[in-house]
N, CA, C and O atoms as a MOPAC input file, in Angstrom:
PM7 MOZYME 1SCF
protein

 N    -13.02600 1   179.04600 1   -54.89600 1
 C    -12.03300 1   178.04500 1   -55.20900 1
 C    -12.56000 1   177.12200 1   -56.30100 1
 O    -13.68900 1   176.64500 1   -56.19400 1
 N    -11.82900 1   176.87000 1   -57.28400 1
 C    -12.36000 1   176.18000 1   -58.15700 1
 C    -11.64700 1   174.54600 1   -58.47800 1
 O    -10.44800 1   174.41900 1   -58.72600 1
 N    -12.52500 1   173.48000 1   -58.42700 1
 C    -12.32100 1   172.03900 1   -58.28500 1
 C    -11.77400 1   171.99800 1   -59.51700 1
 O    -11.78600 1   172.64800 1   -60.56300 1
 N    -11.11500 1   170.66800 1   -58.88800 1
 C    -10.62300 1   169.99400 1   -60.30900 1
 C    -11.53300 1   169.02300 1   -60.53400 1
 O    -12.34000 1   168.56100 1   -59.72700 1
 N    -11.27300 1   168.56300 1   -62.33100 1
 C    -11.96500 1   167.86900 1   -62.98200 1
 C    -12.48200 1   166.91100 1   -62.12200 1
 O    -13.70100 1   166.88000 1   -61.94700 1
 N    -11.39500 1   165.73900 1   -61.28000 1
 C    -11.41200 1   164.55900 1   -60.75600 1
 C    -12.23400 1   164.83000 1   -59.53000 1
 O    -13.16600 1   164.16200 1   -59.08300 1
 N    -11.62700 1   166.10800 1   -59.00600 1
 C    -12.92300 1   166.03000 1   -57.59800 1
 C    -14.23000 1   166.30600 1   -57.48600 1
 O    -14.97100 1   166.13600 1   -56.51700 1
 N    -14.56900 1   166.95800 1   -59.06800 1
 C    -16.21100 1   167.23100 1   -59.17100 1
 C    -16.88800 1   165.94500 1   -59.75300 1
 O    -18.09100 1   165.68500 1   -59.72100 1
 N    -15.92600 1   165.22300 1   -60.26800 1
 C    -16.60900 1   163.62500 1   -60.42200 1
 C    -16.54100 1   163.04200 1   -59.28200 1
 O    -17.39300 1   162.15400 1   -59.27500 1
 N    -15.78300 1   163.08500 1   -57.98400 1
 C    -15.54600 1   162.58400 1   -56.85800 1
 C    -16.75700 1   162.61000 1   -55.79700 1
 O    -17.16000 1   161.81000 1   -54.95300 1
 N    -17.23400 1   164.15600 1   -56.30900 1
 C    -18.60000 1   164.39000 1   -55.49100 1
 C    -19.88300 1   163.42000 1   -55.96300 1
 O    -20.68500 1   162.63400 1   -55.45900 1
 N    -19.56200 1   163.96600 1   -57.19200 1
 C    -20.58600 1   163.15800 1   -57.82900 1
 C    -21.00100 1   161.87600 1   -57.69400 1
 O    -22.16600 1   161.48100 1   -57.66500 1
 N    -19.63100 1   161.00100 1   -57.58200 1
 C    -19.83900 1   159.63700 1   -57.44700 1
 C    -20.41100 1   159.56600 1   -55.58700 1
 O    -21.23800 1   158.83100 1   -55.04700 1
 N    -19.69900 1   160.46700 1   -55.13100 1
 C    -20.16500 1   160.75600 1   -53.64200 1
 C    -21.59100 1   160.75200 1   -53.47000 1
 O    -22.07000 1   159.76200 1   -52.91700 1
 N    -22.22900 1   161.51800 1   -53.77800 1
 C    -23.84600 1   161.65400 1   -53.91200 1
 C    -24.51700 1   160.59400 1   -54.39500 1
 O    -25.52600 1   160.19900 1   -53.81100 1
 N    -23.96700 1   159.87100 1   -55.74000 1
 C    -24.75600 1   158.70300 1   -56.17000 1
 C    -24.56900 1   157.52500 1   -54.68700 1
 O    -25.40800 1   156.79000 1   -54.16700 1
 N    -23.28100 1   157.73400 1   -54.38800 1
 C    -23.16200 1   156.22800 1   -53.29400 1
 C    -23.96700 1   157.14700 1   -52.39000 1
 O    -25.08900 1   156.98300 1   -52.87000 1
 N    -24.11200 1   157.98200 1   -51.42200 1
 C    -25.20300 1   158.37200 1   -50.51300 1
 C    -26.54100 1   157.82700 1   -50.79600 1
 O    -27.14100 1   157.10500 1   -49.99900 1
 N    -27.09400 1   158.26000 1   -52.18700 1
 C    -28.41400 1   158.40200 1   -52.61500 1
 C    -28.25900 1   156.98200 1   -52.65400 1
 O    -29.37200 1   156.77400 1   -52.17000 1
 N    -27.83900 1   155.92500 1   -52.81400 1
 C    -27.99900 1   154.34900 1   -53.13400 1
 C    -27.61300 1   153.85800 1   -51.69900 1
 O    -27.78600 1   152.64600 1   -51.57000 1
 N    -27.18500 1   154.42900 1   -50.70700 1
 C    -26.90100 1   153.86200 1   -49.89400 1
 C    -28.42400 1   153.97700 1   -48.38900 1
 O    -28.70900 1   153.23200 1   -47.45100 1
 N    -28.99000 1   155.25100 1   -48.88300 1
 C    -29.65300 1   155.79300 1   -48.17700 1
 C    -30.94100 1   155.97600 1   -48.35200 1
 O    -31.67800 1   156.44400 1   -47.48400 1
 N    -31.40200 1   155.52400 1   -49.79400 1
 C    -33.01600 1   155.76900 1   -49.97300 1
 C    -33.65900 1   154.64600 1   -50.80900 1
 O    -33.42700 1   154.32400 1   -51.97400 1
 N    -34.41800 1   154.19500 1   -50.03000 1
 C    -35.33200 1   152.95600 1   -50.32800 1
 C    -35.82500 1   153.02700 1   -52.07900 1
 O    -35.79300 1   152.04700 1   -52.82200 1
 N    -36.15700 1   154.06500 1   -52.38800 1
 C    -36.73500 1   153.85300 1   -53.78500 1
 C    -35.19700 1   153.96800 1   -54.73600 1
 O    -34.95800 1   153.43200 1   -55.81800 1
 N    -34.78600 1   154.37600 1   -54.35400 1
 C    -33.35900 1   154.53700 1   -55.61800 1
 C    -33.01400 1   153.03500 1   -55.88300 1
 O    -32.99000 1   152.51000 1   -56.99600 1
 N    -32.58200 1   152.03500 1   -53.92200 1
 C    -32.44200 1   150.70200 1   -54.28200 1
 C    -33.73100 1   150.00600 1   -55.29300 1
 O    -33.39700 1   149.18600 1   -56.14900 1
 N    -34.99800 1   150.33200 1   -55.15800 1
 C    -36.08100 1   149.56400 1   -55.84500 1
 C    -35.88900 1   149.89000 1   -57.46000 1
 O    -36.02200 1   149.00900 1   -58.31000 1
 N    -35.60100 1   151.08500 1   -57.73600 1
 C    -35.24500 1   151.43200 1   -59.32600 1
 C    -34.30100 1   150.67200 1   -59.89100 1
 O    -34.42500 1   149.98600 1   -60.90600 1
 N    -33.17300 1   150.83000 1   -59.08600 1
 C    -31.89000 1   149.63200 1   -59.41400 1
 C    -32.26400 1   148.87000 1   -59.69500 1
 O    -31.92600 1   148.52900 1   -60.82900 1
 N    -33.16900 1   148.03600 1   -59.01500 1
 C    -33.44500 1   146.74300 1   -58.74000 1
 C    -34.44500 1   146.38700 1   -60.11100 1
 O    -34.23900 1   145.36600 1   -60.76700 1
 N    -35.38000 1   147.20700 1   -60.40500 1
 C    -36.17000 1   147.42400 1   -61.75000 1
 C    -34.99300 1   147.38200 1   -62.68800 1
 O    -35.01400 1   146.43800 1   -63.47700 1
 N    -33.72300 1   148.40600 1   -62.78800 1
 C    -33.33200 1   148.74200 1   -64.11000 1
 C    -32.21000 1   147.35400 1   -63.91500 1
 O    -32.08000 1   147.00900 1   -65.09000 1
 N    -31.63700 1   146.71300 1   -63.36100 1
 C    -31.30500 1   145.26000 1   -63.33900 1
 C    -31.86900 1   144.26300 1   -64.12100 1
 O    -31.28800 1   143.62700 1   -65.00000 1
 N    -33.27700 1   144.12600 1   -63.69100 1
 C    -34.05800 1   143.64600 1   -64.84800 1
 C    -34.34700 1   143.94900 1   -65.64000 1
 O    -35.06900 1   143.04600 1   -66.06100 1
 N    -34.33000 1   144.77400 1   -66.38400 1
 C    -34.79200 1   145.42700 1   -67.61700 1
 C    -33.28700 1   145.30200 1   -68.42400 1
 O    -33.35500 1   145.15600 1   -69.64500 1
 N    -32.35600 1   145.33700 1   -67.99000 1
 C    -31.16400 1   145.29600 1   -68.77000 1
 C    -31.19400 1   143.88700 1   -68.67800 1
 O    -31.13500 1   143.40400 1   -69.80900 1
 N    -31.25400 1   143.12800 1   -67.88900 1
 C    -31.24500 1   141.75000 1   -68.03000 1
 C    -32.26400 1   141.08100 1   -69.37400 1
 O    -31.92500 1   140.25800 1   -70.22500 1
 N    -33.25800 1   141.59300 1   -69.23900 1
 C    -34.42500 1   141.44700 1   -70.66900 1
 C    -33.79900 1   141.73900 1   -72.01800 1
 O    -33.79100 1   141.18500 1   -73.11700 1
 N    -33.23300 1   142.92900 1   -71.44400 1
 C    -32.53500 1   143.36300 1   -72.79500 1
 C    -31.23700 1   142.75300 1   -73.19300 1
 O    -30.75700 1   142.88100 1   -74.32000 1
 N    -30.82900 1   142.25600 1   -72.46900 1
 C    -29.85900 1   140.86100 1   -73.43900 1
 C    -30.05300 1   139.86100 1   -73.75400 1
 O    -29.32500 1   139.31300 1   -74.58200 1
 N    -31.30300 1   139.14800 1   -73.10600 1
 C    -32.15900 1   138.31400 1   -73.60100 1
 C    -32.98900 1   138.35400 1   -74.67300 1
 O    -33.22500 1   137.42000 1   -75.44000 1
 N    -33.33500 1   139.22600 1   -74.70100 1
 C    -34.26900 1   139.64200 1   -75.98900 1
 C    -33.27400 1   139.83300 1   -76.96300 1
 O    -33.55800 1   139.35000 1   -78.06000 1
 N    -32.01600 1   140.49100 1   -76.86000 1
 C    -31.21800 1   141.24200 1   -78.10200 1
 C    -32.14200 1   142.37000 1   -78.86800 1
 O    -32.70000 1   142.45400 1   -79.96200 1
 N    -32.00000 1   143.16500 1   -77.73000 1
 C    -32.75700 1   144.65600 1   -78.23400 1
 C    -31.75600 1   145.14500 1   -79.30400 1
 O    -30.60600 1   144.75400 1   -79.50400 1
 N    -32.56800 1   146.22400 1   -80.02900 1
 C    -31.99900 1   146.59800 1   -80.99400 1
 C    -30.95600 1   147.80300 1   -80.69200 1
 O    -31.20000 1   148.03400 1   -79.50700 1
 N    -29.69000 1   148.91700 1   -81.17700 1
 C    -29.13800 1   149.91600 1   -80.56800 1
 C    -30.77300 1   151.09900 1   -80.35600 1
 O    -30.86600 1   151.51900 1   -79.20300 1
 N    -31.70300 1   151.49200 1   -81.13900 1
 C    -32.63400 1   152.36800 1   -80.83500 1
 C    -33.15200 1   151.71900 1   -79.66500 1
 O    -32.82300 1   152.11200 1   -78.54500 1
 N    -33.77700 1   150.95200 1   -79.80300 1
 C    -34.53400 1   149.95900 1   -78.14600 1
 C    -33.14700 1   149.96100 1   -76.54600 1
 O    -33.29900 1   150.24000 1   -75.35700 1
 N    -31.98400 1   149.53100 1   -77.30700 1
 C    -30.95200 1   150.23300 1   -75.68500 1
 C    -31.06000 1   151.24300 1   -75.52300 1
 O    -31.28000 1   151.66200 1   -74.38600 1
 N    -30.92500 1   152.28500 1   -76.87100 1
 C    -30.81000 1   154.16600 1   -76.21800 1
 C    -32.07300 1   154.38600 1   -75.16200 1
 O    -31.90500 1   155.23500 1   -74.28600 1
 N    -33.67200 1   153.46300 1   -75.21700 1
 C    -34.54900 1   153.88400 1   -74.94000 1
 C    -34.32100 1   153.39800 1   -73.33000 1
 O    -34.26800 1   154.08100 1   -72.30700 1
 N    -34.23000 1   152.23200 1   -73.49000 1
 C    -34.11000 1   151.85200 1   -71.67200 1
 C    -33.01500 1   151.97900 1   -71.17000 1
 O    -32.78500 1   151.56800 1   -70.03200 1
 N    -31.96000 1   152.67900 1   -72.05000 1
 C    -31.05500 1   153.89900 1   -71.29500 1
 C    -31.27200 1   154.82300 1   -70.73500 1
 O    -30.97800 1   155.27900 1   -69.63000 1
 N    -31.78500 1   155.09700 1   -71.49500 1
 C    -32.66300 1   156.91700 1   -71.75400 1
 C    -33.57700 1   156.67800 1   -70.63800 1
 O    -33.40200 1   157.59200 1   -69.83300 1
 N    -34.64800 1   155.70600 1   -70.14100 1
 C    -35.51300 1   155.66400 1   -69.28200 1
 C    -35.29600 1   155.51200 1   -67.55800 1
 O    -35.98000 1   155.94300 1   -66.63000 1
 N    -34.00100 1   154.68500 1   -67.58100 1
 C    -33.36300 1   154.13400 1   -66.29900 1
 C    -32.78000 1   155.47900 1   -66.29600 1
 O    -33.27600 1   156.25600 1   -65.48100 1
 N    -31.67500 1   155.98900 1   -67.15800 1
 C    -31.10300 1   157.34200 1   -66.64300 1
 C    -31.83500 1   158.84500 1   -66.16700 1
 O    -31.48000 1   159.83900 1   -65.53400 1
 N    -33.53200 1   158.19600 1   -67.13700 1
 C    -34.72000 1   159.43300 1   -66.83400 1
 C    -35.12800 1   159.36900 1   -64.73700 1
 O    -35.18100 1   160.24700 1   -63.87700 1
 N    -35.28500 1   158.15700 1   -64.72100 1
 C    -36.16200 1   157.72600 1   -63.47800 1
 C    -34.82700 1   157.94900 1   -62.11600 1
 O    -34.96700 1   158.30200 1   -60.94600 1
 N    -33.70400 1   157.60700 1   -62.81500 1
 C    -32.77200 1   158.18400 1   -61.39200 1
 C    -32.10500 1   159.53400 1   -61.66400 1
 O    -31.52300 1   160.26800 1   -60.86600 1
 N    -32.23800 1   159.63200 1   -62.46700 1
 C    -31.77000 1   161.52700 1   -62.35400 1
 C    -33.13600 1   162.16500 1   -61.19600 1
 O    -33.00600 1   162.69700 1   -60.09400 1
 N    -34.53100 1   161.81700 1   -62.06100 1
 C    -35.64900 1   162.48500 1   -60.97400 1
 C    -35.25300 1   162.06300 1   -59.72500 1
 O    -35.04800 1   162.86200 1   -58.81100 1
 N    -35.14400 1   161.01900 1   -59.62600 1
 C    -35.16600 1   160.17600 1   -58.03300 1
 C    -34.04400 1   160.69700 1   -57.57400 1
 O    -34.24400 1   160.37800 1   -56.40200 1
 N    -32.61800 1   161.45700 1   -57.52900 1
 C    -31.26900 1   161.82600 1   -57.48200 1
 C    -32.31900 1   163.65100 1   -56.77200 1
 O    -32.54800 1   164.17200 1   -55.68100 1
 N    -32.60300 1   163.93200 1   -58.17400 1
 C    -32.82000 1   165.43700 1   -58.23300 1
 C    -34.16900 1   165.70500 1   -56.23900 1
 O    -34.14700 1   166.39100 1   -55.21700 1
 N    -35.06700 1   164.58400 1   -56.89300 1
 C    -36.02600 1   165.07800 1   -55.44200 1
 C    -35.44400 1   164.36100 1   -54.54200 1
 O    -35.90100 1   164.81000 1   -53.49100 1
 N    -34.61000 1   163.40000 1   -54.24700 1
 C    -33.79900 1   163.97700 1   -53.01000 1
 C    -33.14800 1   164.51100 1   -52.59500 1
 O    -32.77200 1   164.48900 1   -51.42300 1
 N    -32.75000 1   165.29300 1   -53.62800 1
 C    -31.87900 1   166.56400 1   -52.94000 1
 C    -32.55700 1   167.39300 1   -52.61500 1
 O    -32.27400 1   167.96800 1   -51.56400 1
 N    -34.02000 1   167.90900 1   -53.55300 1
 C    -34.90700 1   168.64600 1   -52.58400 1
 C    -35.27700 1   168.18500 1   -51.51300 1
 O    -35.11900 1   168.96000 1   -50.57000 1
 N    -35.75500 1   167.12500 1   -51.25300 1
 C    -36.38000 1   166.83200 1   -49.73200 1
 C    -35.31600 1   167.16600 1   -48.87900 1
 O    -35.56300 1   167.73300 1   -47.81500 1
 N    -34.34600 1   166.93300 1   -49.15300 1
 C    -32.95700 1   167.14700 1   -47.70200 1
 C    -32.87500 1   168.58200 1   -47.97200 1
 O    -33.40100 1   169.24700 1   -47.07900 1
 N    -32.25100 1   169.42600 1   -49.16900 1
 C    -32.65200 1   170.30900 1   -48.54200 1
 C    -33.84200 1   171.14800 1   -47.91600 1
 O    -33.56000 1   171.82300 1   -46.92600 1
 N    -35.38400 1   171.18100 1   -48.47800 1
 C    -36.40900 1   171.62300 1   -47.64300 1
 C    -36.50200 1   171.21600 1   -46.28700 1
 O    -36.85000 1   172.06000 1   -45.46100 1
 N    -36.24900 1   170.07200 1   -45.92900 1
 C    -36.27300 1   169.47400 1   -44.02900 1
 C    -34.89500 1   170.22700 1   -43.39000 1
 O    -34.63800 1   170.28500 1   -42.18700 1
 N    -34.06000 1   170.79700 1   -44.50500 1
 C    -32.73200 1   171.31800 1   -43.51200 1
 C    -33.57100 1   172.72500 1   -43.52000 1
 O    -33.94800 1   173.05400 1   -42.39500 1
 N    -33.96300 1   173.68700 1   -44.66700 1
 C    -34.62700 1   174.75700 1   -44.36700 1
 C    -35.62200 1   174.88800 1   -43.49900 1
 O    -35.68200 1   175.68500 1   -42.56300 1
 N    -36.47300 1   174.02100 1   -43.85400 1
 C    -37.28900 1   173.72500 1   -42.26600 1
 C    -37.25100 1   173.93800 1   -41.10200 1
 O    -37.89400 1   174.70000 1   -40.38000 1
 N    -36.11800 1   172.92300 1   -40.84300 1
 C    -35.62900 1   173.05500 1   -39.74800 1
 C    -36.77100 1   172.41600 1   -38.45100 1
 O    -36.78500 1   172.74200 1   -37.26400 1
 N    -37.64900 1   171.44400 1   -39.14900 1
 C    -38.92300 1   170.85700 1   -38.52600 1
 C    -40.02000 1   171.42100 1   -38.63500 1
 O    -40.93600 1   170.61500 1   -38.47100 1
 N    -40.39200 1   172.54800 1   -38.86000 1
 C    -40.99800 1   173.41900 1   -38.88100 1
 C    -42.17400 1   173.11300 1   -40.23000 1
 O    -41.66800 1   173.03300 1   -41.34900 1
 N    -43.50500 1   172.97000 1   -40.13300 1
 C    -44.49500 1   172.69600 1   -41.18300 1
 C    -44.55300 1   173.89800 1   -42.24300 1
 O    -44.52400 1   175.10000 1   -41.97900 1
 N    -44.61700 1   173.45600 1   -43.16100 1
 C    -44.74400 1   174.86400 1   -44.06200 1
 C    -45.43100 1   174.43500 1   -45.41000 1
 O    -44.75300 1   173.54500 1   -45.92300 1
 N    -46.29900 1   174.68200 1   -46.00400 1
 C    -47.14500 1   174.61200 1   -47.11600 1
 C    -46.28500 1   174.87000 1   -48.58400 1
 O    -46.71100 1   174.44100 1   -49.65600 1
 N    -45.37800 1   175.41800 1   -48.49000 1
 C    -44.87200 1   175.92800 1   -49.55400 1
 C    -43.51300 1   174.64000 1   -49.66100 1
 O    -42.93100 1   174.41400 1   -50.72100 1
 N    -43.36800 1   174.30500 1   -49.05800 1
 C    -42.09200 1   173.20500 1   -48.63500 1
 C    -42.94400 1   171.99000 1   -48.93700 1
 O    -42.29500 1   170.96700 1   -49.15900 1
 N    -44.05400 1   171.90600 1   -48.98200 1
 C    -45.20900 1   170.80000 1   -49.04000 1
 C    -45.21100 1   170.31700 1   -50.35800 1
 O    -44.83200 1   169.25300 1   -50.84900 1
 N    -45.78300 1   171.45700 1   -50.88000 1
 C    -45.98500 1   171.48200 1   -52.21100 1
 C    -44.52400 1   171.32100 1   -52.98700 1
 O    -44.43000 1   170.50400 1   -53.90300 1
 N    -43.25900 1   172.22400 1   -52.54000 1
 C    -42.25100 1   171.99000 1   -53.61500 1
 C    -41.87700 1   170.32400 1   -53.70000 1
 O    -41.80500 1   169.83100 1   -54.82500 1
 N    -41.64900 1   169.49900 1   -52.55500 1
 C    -41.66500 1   168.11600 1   -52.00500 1
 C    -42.46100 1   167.27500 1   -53.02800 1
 O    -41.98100 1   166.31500 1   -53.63100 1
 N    -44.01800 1   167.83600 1   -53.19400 1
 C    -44.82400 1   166.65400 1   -53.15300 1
 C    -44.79800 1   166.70100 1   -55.13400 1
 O    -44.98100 1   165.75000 1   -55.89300 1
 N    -44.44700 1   168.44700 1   -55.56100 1
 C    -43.75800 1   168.47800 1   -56.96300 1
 C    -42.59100 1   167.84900 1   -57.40700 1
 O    -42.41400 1   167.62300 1   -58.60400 1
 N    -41.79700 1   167.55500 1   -56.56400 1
 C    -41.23600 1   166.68800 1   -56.67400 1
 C    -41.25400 1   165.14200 1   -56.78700 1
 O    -40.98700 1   164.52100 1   -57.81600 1
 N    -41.49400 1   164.77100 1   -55.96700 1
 C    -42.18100 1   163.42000 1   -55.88700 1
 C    -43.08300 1   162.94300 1   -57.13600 1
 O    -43.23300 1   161.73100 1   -57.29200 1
 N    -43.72200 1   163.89800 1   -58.08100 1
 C    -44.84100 1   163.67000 1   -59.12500 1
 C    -43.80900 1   164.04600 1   -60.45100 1
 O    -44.07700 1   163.54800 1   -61.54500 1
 N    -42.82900 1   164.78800 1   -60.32500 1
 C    -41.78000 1   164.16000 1   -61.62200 1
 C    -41.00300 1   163.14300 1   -61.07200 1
 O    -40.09500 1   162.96000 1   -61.88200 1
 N    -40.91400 1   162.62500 1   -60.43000 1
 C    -40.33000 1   161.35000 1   -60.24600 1
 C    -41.41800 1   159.97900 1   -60.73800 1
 O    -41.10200 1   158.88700 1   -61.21200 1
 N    -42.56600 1   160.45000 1   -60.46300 1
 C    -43.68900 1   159.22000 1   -60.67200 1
 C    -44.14700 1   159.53000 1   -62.09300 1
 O    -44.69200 1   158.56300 1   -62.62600 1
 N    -44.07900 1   160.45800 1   -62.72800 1
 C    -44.07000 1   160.97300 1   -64.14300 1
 C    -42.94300 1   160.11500 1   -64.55900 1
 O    -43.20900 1   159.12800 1   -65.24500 1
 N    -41.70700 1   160.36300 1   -64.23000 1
 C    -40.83000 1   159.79300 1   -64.73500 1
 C    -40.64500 1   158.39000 1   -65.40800 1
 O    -40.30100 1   158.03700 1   -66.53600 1
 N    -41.09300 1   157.58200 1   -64.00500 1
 C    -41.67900 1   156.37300 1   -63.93200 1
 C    -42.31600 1   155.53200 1   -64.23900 1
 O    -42.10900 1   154.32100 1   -64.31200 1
 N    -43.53500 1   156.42300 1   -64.53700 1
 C    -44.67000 1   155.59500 1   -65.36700 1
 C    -44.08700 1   155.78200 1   -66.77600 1
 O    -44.12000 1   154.75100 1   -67.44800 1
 N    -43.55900 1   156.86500 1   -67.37900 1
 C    -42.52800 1   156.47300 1   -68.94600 1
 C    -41.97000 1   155.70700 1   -68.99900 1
 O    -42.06900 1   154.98900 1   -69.99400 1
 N    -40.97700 1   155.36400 1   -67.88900 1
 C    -40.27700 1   154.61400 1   -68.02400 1
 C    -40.66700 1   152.92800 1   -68.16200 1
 O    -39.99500 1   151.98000 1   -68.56900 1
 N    -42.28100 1   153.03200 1   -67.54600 1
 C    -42.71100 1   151.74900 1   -67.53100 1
 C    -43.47200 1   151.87900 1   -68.48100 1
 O    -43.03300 1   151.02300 1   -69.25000 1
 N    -43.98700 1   152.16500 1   -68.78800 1
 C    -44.50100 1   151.78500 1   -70.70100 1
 C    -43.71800 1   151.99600 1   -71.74800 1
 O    -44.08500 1   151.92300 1   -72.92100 1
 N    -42.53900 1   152.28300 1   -71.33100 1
 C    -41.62900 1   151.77100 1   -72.64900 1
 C    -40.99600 1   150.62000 1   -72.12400 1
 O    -40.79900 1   149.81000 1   -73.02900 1
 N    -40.53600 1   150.16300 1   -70.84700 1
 C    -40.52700 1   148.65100 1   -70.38100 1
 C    -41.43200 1   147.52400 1   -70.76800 1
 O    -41.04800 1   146.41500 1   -71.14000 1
 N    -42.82000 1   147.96700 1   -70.62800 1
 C    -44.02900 1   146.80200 1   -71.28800 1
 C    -43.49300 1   146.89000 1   -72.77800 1
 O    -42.97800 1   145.88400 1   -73.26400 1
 N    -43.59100 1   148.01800 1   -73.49500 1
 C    -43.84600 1   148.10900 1   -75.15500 1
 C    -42.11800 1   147.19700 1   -75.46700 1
 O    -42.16400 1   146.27200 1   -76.27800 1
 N    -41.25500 1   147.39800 1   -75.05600 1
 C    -39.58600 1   147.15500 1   -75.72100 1
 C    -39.52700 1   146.24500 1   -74.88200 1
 O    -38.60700 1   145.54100 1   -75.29700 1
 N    -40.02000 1   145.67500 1   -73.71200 1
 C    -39.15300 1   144.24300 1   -72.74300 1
 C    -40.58200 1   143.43600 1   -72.72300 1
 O    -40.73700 1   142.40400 1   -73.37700 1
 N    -41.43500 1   143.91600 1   -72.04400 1
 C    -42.43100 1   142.93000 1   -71.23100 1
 C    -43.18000 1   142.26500 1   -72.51900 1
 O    -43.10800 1   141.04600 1   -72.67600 1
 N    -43.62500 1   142.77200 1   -73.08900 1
 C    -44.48500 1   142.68300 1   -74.60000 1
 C    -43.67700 1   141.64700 1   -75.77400 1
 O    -44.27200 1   140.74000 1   -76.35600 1
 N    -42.43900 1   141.92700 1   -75.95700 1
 C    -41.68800 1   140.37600 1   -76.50900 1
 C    -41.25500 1   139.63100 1   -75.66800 1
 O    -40.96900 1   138.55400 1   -76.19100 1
 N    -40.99800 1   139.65600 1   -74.30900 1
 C    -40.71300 1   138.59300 1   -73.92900 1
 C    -41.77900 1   137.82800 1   -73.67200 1
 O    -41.42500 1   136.65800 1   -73.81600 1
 N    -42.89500 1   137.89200 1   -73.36900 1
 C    -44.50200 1   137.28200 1   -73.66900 1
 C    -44.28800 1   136.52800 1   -75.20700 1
 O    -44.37200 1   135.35100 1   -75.55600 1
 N    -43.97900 1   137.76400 1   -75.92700 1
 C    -44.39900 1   136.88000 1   -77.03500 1
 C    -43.44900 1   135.50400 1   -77.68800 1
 O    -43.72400 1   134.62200 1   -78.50200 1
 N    -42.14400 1   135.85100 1   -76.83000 1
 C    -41.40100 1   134.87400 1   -77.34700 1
 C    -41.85300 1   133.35700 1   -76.20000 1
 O    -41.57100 1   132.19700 1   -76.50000 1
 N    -42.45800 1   133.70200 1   -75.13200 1
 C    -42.19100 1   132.51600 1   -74.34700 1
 C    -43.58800 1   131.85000 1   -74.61200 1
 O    -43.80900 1   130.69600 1   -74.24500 1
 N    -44.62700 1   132.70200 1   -75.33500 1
 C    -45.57500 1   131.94500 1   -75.80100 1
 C    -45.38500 1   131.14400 1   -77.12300 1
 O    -46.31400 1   130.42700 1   -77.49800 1
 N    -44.11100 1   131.22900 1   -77.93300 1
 C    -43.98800 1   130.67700 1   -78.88400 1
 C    -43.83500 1   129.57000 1   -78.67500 1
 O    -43.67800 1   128.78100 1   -79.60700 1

């Protein structure tokens, strides 16, 4: 059966409200990319400097989106059950998300944290 346009955005928006409703680090990213957009109207970033902490907030919750969908599904394959290979896909997961992250935070220091220092030391 094939969806319509509106209901495959329907899911979509479905999954984002789950994933924000339900996992501690997605709220803490928010909560990061809040501030960082907040900097960035303060500062008056440039359009290249928004694409970047666009580009970075949309990098860090796509990962954070993507490995929880692995973890739910590996614990449904599971089924409780320990498994090494479920370990590892999990914990690969988890390390592009923290990959993600740490990009995303050194282009936060270099484009937000780094002028706003320099302006409040002026």
């Amino acid at each position: 059966m094939k969806r319509s346009l509106f209901s495959s955005f329907a899911c979509a928006f479905r999954g984002i409200y789950f994933t924000v409703k339900t996992e501690r680090n997605v709220k803490i990213h928010l909560a990061v990319s809040i501030i960082a957009i907040t900097l960035g109207f303060y500062l008056g970033l440039s359009v290249i400097e928004w694409c970047l902490v666009v580009f970075s907030i949309g990098l860090v919750l796509t990962a954070e989106l993507l490995n929880t969908a692995l973890e739910h599904w590996c614990d449904e394959a599971a089924g409780g059950r320990y498994s090494e290979i479920i370990r590892n896909a999990k914990d690969m997961s988890a390390a592009a998300v923290l990959l993600a992250a740490i990009a995303a935070l050194i282009t936060g220091i270099l484009i937000l944290v780094i002028p706003f220092f320099q302006r409040i030391i002026q």
